[in-house]
Backbone as CSV, one residue per row, in Angstrom:
resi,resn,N_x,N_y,N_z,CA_x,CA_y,CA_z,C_x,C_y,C_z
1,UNK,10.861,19.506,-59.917,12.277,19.301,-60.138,13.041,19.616,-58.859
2,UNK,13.536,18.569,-58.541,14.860,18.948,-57.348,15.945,19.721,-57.850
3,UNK,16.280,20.878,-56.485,17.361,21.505,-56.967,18.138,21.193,-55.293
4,UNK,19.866,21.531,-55.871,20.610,21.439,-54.698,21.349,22.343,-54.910
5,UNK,21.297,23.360,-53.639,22.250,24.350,-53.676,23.468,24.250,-52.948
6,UNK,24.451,25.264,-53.085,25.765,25.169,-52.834,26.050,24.160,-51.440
7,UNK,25.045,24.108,-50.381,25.533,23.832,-49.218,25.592,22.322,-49.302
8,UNK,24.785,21.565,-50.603,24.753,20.262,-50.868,23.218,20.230,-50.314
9,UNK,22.533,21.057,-49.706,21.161,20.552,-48.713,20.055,21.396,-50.464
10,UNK,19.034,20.399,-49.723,18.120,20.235,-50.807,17.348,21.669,-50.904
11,UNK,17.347,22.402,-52.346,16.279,23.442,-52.130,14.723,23.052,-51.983
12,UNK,14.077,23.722,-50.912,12.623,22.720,-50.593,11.479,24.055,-51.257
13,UNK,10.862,23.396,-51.942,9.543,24.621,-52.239,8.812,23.939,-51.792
14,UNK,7.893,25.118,-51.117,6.736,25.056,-50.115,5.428,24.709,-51.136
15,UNK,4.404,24.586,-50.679,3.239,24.480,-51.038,2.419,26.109,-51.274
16,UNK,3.131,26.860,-50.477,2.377,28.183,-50.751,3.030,28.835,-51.435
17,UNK,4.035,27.921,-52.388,5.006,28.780,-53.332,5.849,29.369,-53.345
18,UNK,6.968,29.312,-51.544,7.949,29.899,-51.426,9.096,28.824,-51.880
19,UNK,10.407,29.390,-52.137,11.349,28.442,-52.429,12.288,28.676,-50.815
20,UNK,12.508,27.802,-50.324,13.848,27.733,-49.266,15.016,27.286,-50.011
21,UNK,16.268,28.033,-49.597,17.149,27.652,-49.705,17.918,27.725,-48.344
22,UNK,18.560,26.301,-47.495,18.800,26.305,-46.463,20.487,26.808,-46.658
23,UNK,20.437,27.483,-45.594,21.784,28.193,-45.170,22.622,27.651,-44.212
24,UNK,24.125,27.110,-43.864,24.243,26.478,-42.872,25.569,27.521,-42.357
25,UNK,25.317,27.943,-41.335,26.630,29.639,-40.650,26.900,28.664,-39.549
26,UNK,27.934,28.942,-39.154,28.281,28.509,-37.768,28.411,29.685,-36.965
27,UNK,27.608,29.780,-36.232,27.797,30.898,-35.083,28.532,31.181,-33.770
28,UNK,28.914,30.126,-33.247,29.598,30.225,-32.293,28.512,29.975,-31.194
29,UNK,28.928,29.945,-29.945,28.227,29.194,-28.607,26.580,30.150,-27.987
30,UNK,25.866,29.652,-28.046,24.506,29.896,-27.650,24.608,31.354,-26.864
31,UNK,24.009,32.302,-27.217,23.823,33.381,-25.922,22.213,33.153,-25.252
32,UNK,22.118,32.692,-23.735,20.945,32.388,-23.014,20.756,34.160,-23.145
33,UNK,20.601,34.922,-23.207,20.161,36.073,-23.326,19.599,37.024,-24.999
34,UNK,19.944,36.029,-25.506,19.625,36.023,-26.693,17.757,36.987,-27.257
35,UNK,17.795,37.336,-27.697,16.260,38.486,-27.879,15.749,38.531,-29.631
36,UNK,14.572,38.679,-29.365,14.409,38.795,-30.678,13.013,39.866,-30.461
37,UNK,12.916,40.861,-31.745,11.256,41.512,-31.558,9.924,40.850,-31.651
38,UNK,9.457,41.481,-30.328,8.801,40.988,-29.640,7.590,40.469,-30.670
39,UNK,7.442,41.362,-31.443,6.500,41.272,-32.638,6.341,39.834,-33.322
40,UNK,7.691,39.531,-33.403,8.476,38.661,-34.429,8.699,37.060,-33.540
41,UNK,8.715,37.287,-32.672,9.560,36.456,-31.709,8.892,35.975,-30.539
42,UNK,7.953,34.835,-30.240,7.706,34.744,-28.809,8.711,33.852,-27.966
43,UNK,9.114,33.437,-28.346,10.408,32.316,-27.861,11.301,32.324,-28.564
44,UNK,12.528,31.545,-27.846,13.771,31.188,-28.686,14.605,30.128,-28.124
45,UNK,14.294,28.513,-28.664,14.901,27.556,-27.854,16.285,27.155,-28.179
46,UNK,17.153,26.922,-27.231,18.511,26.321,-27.789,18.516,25.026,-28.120
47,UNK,18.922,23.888,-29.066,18.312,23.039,-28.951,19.115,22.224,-29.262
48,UNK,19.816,21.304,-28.533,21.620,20.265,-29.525,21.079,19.605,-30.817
49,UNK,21.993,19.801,-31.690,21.749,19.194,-32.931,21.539,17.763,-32.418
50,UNK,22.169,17.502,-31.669,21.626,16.084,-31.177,19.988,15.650,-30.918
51,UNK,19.738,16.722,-30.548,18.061,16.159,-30.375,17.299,16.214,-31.140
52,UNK,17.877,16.895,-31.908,17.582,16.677,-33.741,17.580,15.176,-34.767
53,UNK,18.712,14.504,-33.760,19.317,13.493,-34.612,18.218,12.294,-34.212
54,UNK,16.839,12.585,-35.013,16.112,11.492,-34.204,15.279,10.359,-35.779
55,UNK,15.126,9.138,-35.530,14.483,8.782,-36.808,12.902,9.871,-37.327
56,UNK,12.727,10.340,-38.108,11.839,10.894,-38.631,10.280,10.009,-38.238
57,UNK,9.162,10.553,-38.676,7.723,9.803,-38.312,7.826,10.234,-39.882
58,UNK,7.058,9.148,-40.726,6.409,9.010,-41.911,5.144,8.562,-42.070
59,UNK,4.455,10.222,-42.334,2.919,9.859,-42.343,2.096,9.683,-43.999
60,UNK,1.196,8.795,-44.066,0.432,9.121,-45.198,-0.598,9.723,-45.205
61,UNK,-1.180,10.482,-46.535,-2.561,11.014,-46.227,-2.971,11.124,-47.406
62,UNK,-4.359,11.321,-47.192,-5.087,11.027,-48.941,-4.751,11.830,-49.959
63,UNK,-4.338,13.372,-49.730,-4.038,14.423,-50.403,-3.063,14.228,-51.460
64,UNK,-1.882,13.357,-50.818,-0.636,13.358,-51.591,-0.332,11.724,-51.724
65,UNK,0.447,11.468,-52.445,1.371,10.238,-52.981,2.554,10.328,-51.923
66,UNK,3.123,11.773,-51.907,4.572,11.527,-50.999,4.253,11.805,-49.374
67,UNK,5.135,10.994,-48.695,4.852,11.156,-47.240,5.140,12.631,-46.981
68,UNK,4.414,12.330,-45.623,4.093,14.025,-44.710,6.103,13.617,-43.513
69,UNK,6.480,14.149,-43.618,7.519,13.950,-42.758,7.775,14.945,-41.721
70,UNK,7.709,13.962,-40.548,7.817,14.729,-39.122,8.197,14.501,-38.078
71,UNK,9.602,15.539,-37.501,10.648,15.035,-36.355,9.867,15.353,-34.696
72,UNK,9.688,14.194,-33.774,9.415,14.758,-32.648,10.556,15.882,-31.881
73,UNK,9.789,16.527,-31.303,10.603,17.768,-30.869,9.618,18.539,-29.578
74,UNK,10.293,18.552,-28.332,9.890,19.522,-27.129,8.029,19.008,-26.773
75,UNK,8.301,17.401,-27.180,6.796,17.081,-26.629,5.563,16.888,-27.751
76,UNK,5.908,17.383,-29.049,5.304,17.733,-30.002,5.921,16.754,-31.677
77,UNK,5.551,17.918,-32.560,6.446,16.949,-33.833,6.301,18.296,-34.634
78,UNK,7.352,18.103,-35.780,8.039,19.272,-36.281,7.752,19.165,-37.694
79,UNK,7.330,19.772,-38.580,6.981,19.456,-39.718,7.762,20.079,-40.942
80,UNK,7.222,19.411,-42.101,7.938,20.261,-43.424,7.742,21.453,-43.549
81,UNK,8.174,22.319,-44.248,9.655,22.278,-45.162,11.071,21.898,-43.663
82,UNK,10.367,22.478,-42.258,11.248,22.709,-41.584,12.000,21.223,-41.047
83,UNK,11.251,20.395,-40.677,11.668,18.450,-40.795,12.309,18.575,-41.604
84,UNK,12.058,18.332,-42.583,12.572,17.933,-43.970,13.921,18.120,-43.887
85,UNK,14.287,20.391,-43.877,15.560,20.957,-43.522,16.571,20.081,-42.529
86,UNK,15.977,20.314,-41.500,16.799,19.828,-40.414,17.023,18.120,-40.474
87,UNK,16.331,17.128,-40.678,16.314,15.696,-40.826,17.738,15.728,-41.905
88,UNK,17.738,16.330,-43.353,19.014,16.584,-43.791,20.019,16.927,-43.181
89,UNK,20.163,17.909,-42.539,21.081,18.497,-42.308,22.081,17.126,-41.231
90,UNK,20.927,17.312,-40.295,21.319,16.038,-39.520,22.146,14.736,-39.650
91,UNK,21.653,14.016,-41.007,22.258,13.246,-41.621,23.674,13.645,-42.169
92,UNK,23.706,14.422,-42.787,24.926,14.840,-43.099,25.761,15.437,-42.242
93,UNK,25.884,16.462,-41.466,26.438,16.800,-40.256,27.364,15.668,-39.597
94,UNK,26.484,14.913,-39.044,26.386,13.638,-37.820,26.939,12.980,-38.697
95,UNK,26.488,12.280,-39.591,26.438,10.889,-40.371,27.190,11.048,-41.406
96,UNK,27.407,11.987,-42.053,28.099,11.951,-43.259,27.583,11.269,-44.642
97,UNK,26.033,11.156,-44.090,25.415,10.398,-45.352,24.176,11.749,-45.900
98,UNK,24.589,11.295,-47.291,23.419,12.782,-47.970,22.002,12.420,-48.273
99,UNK,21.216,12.407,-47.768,19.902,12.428,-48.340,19.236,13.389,-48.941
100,UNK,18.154,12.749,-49.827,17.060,13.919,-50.207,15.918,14.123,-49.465
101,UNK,15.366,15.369,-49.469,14.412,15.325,-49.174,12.854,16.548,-49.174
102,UNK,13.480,16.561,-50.741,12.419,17.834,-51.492,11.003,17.295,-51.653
103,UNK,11.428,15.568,-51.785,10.039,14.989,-51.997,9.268,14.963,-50.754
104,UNK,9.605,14.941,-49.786,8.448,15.066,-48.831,7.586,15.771,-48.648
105,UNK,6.308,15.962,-48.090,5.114,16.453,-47.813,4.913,17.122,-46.895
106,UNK,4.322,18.419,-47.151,4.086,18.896,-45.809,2.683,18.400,-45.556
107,UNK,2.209,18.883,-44.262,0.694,18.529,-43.813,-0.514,19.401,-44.598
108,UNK,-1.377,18.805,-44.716,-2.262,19.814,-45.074,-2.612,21.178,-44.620
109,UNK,-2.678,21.394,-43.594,-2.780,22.896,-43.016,-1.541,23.590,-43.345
110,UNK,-0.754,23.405,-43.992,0.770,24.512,-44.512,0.132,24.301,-46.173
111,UNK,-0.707,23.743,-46.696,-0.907,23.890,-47.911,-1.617,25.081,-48.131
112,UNK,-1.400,26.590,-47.846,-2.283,27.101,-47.955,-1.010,28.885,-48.250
């Protein structure tokens, strides 16, 4: 069952049984000095919602019926629940158009 919480963005449950509910704060302008524990944290990229704003990759795979959905990002590709999050957000933000997107898939290696 899809749920939508207050922010209008889709609540996404994971495969390992967590529920997300995406949060959207406006923080104010990037600090390049920005830190996080070290434990917790090996990096921390700034990143324009713009480079966000990219068509999605829609993969199939034998596991599931619904596509695996995944945004290229920093050379690489970005996967569910966290695609999913941001590909919404994006749309709406930018575009002003609402999509869903609880049905998408993560990859097999997050099924766990």
């Amino acid at each position: 069952m899809r749920q939508v919480n207050r922010s209008g963005l889709d609540d996404y449950v994971t495969r390992s049984g967590y529920l997300i509910t995406p949060v959207v704060v406006w923080g104010g302008p990037a600090d390049p000095g920005m830190r996080g524990p070290q434990s917790e944290v090996t990096g921390i990229h700034v990143i324009p919602v713009a480079d966000f704003d990219v068509t999605p990759r829609l993969v199939r795979i034998p596991e599931s019926t619904a596509p695996v959905i995944q945004l290229p990002l920093l050379g690489g590709y970005l996967h569910a629940p966290t695609a999913a999050i941001i590909y919404q957000f994006c749309q709406a933000a930018l575009h002003g158009t609402m999509i869903r997107v609880a049905h998408f898939e993560q990859p097999v290696f997050a099924w766990k």
